[in-house]
N, C-alpha and C positions, 0 to 999 in steps of 0.2 A: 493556436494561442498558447503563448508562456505566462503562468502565473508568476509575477515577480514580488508584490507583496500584499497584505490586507491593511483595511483601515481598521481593524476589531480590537482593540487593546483588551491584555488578561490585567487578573487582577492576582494570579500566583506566580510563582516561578516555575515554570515547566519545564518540571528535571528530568521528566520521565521521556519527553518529546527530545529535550536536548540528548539524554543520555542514548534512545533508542538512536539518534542519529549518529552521538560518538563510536557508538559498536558499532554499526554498519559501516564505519568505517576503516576502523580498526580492523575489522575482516577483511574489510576487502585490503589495507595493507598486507596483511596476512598472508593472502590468496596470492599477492604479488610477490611477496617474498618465496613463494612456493616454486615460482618458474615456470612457463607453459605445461610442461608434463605434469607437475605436481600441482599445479592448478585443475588441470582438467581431473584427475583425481578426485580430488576434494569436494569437484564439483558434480560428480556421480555419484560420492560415498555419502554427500549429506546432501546434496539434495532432492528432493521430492519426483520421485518415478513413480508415474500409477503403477503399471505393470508389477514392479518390485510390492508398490505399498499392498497392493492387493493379492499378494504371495503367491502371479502367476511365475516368477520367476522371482532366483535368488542373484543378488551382486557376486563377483565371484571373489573367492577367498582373497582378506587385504582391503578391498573396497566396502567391506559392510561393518563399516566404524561404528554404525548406532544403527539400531532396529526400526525396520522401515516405517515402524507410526512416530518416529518422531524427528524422521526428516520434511514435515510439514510445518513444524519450528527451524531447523535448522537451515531448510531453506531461505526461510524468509531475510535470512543476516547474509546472505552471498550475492554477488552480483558479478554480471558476464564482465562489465567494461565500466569505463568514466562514464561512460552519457549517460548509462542506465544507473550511477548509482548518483551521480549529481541530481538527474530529475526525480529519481526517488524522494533524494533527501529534499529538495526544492521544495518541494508540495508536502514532505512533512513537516516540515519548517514553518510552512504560510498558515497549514489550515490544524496541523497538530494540535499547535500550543491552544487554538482556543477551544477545540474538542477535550482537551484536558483538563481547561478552566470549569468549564462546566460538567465535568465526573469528578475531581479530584485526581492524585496521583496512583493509586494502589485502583482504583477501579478503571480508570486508563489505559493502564499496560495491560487487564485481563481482558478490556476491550478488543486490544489493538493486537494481542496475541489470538484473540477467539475468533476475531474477523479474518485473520489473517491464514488460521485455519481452517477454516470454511470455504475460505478461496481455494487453495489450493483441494479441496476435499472436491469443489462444484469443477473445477480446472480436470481432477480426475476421474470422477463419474461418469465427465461426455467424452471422456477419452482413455479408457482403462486400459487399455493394450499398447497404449505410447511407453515409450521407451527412450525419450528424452526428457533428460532432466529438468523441475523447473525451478528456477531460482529468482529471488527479489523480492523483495519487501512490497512491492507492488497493489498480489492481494491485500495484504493487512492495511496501505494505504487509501485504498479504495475505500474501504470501511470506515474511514477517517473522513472522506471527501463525502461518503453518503452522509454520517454521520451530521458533519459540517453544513448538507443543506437543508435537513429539517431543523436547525439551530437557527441558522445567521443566515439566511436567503436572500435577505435587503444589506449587506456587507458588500464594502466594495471592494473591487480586485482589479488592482491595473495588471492589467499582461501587455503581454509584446505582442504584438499582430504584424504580422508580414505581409506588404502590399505589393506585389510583384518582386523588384529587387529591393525596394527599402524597407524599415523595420521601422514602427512606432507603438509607443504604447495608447493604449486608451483605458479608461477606468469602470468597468461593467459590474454590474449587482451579481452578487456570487449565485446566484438562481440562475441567470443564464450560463455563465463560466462554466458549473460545476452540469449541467443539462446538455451542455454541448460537446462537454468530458463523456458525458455517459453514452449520447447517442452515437458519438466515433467509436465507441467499444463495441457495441452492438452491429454498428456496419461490418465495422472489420471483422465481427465474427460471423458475420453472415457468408464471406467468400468464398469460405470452403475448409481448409481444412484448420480445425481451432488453434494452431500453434503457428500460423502462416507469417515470415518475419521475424521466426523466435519469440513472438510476445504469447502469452497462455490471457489469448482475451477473455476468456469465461471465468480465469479466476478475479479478473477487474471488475468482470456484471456483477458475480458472487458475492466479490468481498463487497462491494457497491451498495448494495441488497441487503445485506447483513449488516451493515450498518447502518442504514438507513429502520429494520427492522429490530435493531436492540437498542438503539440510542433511547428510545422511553425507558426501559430496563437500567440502562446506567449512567445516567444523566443525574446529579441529584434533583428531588422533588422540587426544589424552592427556583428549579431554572426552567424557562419556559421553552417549548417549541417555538419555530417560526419566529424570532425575537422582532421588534425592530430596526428600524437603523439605530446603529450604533448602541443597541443598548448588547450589554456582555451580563450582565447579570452580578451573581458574585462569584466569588474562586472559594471551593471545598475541598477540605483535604479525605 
C-alpha cells in the first residue's frame, strides 16, 4: 500500500515538516551533482557505519569528514536513489505536518532528530560489525509514523493498493495503514540478514518504537492521545 494523502487538516504552517523535506532534497541534488565516484564517497564519509561508529575501525584518510557520532545525523539527509528519497518524503508529507501540529515547531525537529537517532543507534547494536553504510531519513520517519498512530488512529488514509495488474485506491483508518507498515518491517526483519535489499529494517521497528514511546514527552499537554475522527486539536508553537 502507497499512502497518498490524509483527511487530518493542521492548524499551523509546518515549516519544520516542509523544510526537513526541502534539505533532503537539496542533498540529494548535491549527491547528484557529485557523480557516481563522488557520490559513493560522500556516502561513506557521512553516513552511519556501526563498525566505524563504534571505533572498531577508522574511515581511511579523506573519508572521515566528521566524527563518527555524528554521522547518525548526517545520515539521516542522504539517500541512495529517487524512489528512496520520494517515498521518504511521501510519508513525511502526509503524516509530518500533523505530528508537528500537535508538538509545535522547535519541539518537532528535536523529535524527529532524536527518533531518527535511535534508529539508526537500534539499526547498529544488532549489527555492529556491518560495514555498510546506512542512509535515509527513513529511521527518523518511522518515529513520525509511530508517533502519528498514538495521535490520529481514526484518520483516514487513501493509498493505492494494487490488485494483480490494476492500481486503485481505497480510503483505510490510519490504525490499520500505519499496523500493517509496521508488521512488514518486522517480517522482513525476520529473514535473515537485517540489511537484506539495502533497507536497515531495525532502524524502521526502532525509530517506530521511539516514537511511539516519546510522543507523550513532546506532544503538548492540552493535545490528546488516540484523538477522534477528525478532531486535530489545536497547533502550538
Amino acid at each position: 500500500m502507497i499512502p497518498l494523502h490524509d483527511d487530518n487538516p493542521t492548524s499551523i504552517n509546518p515549516i519544520v515538516t516542509v523544510g526537513l523535506i526541502a534539505t533532503c532534497i537539496l542533498v540529494f541534488f548535491w549527491q547528484l551533482g557529485l557523480g557516481p565516484e563522488g557520490n559513493q564517497r560522500i556516502v561513506f564519509s557521512l553516513g552511519m557505519i556501526p563498525v566505524v561508529l563504534f571505533h572498531e575501525t577508522e574511515l581511511p584518510s579523506g573519508l572521515d569528514l566528521v566524527p563518527p557520532e555524528f554521522t547518525v545525523i548526517t545520515s539521516m539527509f542522504l539517500h541512495g536513489g529517487w524512489m528512496h528519497l520520494i517515498g521518504n518524503m511521501l510519508y513525511l508529507w502526509i503524516f509530518g505536518n500533523n505530528v508537528e501540529d500537535a508538538m509545535g515547531h522547535g519541539r518537532f525537529l528535536v523529535f524527529y532528530l532524536l527518533c531518527g537517532i535511535l534508529a539508526a543507534l537500534g539499526q547498529a547494536v544488532l549489527n555492529p560489525m556491518s560495514t555498510l553504510p546506512m542512509i535515509g531519513a527513513s529511521g527518523a520517519i518511522s518515529g513520525v509514523l509511530g508517533a502519528y498512530l498514538l495521535l490520529y488512529p481514526h484518520a483516514r488514509i487513501l493509498v493505492l493498493v494494487p490488485i494483480g495488474l490494476l492500481l486503485t485506491t481505497v480510503s483505510m483508518r490510519a490504525f490499520w495503514v500505519l499496523v500493517f507498515w509496521f508488521a512488514l518491517q518486522l517480517l522482513y526483519s525476520t529473514v535473515g540478514d537485517p540489511t537484506i535489499g539495502g533497507v536497515a529494517w531495525f532502524a524502521h521497528i526502532g525509530g517506530f518504537v521511539a516514537g511511539m514511546a516519546l510522543i507523550p514527552l513532546f506532544k503538548h499537554r492540552k493535545v490528546h492521545l488516540l484523538n477522534p475522527p477528525h478532531h486535530t486539536g489545536r497547533g502550538y508553537q
